[in-house]
C-alpha positions as CSV (number, residue, x, y, z in Angstrom):
1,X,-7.3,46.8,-22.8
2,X,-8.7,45.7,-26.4
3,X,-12.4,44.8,-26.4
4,X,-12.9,43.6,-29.7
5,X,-10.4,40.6,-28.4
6,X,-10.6,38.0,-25.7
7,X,-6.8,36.5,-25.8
8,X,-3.9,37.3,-27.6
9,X,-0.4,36.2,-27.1
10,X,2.3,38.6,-28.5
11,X,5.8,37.4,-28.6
12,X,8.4,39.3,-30.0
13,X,12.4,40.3,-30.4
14,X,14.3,43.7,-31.4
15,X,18.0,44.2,-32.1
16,X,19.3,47.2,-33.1
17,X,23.0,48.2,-34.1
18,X,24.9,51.5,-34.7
19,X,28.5,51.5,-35.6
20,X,30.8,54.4,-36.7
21,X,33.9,54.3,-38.9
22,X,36.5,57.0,-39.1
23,X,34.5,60.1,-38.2
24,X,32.3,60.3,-41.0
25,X,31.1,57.1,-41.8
26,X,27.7,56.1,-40.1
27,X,25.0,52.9,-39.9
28,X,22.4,52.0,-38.3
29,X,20.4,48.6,-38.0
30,X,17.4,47.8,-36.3
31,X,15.3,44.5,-36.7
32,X,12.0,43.9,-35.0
33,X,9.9,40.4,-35.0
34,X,7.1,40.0,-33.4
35,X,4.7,36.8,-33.6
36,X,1.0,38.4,-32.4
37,X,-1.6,35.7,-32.8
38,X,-5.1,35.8,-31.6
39,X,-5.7,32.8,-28.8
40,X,-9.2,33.6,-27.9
41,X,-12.2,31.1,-28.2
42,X,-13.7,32.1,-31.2
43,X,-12.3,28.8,-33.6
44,X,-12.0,31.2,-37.4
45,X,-9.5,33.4,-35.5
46,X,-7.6,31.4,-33.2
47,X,-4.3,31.1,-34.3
48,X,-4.7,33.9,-36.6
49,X,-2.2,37.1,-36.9
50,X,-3.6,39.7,-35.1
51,X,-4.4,42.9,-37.9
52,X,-2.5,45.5,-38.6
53,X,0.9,43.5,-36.7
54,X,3.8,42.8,-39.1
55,X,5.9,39.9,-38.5
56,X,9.1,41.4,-39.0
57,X,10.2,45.2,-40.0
58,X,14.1,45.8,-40.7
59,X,15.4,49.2,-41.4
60,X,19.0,50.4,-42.4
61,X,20.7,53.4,-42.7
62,X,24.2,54.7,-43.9
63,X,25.2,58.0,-43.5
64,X,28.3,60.4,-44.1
65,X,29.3,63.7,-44.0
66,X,32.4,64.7,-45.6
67,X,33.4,68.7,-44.7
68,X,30.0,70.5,-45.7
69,X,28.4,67.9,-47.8
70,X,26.0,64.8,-46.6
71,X,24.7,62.2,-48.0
72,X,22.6,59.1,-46.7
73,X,21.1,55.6,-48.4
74,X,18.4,53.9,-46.4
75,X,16.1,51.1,-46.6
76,X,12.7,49.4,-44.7
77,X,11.6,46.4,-45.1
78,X,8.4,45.1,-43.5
79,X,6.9,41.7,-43.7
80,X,3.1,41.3,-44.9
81,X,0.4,42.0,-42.6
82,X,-3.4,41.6,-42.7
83,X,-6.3,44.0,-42.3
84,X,-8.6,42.0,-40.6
85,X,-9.0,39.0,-38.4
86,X,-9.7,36.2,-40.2
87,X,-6.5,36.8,-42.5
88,X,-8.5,37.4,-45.8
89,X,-7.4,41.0,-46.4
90,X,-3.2,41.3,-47.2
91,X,-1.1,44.1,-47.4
92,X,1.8,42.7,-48.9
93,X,5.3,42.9,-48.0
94,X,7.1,46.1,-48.8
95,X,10.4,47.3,-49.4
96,X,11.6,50.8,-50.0
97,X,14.2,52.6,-50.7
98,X,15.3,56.2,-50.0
99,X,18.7,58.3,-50.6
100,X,19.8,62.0,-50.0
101,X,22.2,64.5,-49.5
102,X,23.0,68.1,-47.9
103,X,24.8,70.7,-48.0
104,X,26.1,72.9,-45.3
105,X,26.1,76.4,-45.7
106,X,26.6,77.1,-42.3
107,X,26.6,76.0,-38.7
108,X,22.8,75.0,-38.2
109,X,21.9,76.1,-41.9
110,X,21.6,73.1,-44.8
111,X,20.6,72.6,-47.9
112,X,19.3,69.3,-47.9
113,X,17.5,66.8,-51.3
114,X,16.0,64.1,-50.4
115,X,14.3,61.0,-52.0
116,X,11.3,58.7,-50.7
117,X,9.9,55.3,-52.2
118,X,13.1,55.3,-55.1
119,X,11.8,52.1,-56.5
120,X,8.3,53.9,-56.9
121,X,6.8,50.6,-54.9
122,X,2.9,50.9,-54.5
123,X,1.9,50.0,-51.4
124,X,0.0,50.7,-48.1
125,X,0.2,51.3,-44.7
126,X,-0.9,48.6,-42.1
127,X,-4.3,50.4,-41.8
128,X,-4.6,50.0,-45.9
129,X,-3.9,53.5,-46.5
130,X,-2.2,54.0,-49.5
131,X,1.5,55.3,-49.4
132,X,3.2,58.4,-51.9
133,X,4.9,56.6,-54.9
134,X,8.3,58.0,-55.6
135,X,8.6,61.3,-53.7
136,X,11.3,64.2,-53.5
137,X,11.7,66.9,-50.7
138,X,14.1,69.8,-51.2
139,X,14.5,71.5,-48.0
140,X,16.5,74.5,-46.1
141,X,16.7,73.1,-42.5
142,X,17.8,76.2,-40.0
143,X,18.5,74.9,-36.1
144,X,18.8,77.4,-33.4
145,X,20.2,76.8,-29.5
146,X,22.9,75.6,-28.5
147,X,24.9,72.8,-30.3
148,X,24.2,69.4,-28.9
């Protein structure tokens, strides 16, 4: 139960899709949209977006994996947001962009590149942290147990 509140109304919707082609063809959709806005008594924040409570994130993914090679393109896409409650402080809208690939060497064992923030878009968190700039991961992923 928030303290620092007296009323809110949160509204909101989520869709999310996954469809497959063929056997290696993959994507993945997911949309959420909230409206939070405080409705307590105190008149410079009623009405107001509640901090840190984006109106809308979408994310997308496309993925494939042909024999022993992988490869995926993915973008997020989340609406602005404010830091506080009288809507002064933005953190803009943000849109990144991300791509990989892998290689299979052997059942459970990869080979895997992958890049973060392609577009190299400063930006921040919805606390106002600031997030990496253009990043790349190289990576040997090894999975033991029993295939799913």
């Amino acid at each position: 139960r928030p303290l620092n509140l007296a009323s809110v109304r949160i509204e909101g919707d989520e869709v999310s899709l996954r469809a497959a082609a063929a056997s290696w063809l993959n994507a993945t959709f997911a949309w959420t949209g909230q409206r939070a806005v405080d409705a307590g008594t105190w008149a410079p924040w009623v009405g107001k977006q509640l901090p840190g409570r984006p109106g809308s994130r979408i994310y997308g993914r496309l993925d494939g994996e042909w024999s022993r090679l992988g490869a995926f393109v993915d973008v997020d896409a989340t609406s602005l947001t404010y830091l506080d409650p009288s809507n002064r402080t933005v953190v803009p809208a943000r849109t990144l962009v991300g791509a990989g690939g892998s290689w299979r060497l052997a059942p459970g064992v990869a080979l895997v590149l992958e890049g973060r923030n392609l577009g190299d878009v400063r930006s921040t968190d919805v606390l106002g942290y600031p997030l990496p700039g253009r990043s790349i991961y190289a990576a040997c992923e090894a999975r033991v147990g029993p295939a799913p």
